[in-house]
C-alpha positions in Angstrom: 21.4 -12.2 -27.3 18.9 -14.8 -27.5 20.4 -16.7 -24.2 21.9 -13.4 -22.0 21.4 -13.4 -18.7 19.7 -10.1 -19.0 16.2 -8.8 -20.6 16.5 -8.0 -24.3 13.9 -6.7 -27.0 13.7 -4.8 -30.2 11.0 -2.2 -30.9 10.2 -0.7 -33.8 10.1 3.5 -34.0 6.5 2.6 -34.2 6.4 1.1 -31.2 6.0 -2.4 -32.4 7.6 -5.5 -30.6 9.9 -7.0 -33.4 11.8 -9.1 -30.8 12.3 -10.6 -27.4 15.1 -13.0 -25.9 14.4 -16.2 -23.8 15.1 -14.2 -20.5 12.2 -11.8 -20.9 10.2 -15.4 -22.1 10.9 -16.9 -19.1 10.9 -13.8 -16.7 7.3 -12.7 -18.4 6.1 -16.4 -19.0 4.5 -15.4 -22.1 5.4 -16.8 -25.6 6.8 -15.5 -28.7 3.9 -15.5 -30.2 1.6 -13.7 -27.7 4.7 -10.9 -27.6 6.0 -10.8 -31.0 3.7 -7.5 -32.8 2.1 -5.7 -29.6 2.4 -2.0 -29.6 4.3 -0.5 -26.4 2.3 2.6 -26.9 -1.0 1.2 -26.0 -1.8 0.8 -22.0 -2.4 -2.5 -20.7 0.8 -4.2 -23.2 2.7 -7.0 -21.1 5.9 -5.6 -21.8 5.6 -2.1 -20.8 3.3 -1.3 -17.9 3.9 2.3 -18.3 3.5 3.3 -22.1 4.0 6.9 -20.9 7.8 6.1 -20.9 7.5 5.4 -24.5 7.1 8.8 -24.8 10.1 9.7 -22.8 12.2 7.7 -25.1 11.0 8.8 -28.1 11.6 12.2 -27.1 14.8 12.2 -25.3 16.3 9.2 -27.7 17.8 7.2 -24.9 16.4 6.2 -21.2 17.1 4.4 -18.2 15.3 3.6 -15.2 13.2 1.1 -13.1 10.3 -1.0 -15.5 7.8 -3.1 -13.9 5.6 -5.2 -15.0 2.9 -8.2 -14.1 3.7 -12.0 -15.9 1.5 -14.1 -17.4 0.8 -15.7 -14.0 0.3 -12.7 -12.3 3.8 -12.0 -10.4 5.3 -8.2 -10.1 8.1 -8.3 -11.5 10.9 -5.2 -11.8 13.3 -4.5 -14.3 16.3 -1.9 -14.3 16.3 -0.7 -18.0 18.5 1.0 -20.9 17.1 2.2 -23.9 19.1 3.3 -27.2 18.6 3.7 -30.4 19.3 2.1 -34.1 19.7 4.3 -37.0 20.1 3.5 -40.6 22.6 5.2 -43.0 20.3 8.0 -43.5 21.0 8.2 -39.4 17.0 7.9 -39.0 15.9 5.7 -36.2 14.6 2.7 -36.8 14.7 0.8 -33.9 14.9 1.2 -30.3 17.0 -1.7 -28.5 15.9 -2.1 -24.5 18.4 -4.4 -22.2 17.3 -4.5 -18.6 18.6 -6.4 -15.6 15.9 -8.4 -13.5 16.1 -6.4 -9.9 12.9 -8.2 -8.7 15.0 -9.9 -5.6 16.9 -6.8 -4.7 13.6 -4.7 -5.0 11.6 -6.7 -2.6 14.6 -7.2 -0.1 14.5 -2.9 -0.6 10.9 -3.1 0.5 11.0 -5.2 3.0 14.1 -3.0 4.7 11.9 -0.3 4.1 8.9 -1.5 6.5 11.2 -2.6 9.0 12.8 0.5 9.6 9.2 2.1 9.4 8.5 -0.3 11.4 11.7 0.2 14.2 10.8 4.2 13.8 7.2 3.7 15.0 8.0 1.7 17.3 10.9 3.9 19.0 7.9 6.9 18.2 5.6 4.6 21.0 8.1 3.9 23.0 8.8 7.8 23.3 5.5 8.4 23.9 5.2 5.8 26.7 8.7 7.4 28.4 6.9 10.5 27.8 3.2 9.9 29.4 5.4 8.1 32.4 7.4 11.3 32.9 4.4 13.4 33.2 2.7 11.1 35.7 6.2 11.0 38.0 5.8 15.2 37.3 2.0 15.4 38.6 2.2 12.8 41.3 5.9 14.6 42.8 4.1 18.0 42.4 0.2 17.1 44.2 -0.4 18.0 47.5 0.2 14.6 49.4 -3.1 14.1 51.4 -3.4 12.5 54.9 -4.4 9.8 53.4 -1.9 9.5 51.2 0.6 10.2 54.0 -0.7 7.3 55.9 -0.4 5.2 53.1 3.0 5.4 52.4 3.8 5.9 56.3 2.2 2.1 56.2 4.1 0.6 53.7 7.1 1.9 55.0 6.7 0.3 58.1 5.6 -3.2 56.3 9.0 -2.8 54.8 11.1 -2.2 58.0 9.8 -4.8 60.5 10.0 -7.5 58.3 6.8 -8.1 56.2 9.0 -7.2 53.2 8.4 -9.6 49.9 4.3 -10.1 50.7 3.9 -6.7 51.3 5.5 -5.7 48.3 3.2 -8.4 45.9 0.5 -6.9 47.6 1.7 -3.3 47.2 2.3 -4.5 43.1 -0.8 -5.8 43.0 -3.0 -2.7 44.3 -1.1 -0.3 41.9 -1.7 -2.6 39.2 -5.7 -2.8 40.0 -5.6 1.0 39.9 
């Protein structure tokens, strides 16, 4: 136990850390000595950031589910959890025995896939918006009432097209529409 890969600690029915493997040591970066005898029950302990779970196990004798928790240093760290039970003859419980698997990389890959498809769906929301506002404009300008001076306009540029003024004309034209 003392060298699994995974998180391992005993707690009393109490709620009283009796024990913790290197893993959760290492994962936590606290000591034996700063872990060993703190009550899971009480809000602000470094091994259970939740201690409304507690209740949870107490009353449903088992749990699983996602723990998190800050180290020593002050990383987020996750955990994916199992809680079960020791009994003694008298089949009283007496201890409650938590494994957990360190999910910390998978969590934050999660998140970060997360935002970039929030990410991708704004951005596709914009972009319908844009083709949207576009369509409208094409809508009221096709619609309007073309005015002689709009006639003339377009009567010009045509005729900057056909004899030849072509590719200046057309910068020119870009430019106008651009300004306006």
């Amino acid at each position: 136990i003392e060298h699994s890969p995974n998180v391992v600690f005993f707690i009393d029915e109490k709620g009283i850390i009796e024990y913790v493997n290197l893993k959760f040591l290492q994962l936590s970066g606290y000591t034996h000595e700063e872990i060993l005898g703190i009550n899971v029950t009480k809000a602000g302990n470094p091994v259970m950031a939740e201690p409304e779970i507690w209740n949870d196990i107490v009353k449903k004798k088992r749990w699983s589910g996602e723990l998190y928790n800050v180290s020593k240093s002050g990383k987020l760290y996750y955990l994916r959890g199992f809680v079960s039970t020791i009994k003694n003859e008298s089949n009283d419980i007496t201890h409650y025995i938590v494994t957990a698997e360190d999910i910390t990389d998978q969590k934050r890959d999660r998140m970060a896939v997360d935002q970039a498809k929030a990410a991708i769906e704004k951005s596709s929301l914009d972009q319908s918006a844009i083709e949207i506002d576009w369509r409208e404009w094409k809508e009221k300008i096709m619609s309007r009432n073309v005015s002689r001076t709009d006639k003339s306009l377009f009567k010009n540029i045509y005729i900057s097209f056909t004899q030849g003024a072509g590719f200046g004309a057309l910068l020119s034209l870009l430019e106008i529409v651009a300004s306006s």
